[in-house]
N, C-alpha and C positions, 0 to 999 in steps of 0.2 A: 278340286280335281275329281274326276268321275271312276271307279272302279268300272273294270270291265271284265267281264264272266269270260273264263276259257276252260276249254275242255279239254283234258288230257287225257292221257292211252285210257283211262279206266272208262270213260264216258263221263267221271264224275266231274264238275265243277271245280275250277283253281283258284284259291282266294288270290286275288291281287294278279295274277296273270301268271305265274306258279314260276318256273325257269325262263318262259319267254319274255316276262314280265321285268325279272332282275334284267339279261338279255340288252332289252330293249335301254332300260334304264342306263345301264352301264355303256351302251352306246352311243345315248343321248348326253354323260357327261366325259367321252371322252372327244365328241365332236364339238362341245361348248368348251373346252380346254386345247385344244388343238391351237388355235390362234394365238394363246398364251404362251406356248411349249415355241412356237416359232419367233414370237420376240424373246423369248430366255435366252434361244438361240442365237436371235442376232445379237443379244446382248452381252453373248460371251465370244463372239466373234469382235466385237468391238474392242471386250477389254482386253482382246490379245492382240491387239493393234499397238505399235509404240505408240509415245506422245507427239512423237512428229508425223506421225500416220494420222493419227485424232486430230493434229492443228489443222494440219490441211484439210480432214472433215467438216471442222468451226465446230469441233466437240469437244469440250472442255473432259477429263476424266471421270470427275467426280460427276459429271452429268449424264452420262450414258443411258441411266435407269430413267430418267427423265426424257429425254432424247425420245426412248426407245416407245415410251407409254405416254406421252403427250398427247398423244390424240384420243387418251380414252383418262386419264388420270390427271388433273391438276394440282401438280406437287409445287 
């Protein structure tokens, strides 16, 4: 990864990109978590569903978590 020179109020140079840097960072892993936070979600809307809620889905209980992340996880 490349460091990049920033310059803050003093004129002086910021190691690592100084506050915009963390910033940035911190908003690059809250946008790579996002998609994860939205299946946890579904995945607890599921498990407040009865068992006859889930039949009628063709979703077993104990599969939910599997269900939910099957398209990126093979459990």
């Amino acid at each position: 990864m490349a460091d990049i020179a920033t310059f803050g109020a003093t004129g002086a140079p910021e190691k690592n990109g100084g506050l915009m840097g963390v910033l940035k960072r911190i908003g690059k892993a809250l946008i790579k978590a996002s998609p994860h936070n939205r299946r946890l979600e579904h995945a607890a809307r599921l498990h407040a569903l009865s068992d006859e809620q889930l039949a009628k889905l063709g979703i077993p209980r104990d599969r939910i978590v599997h269900h939910v992340f099957s398209d990126i996880m093979h459990l």
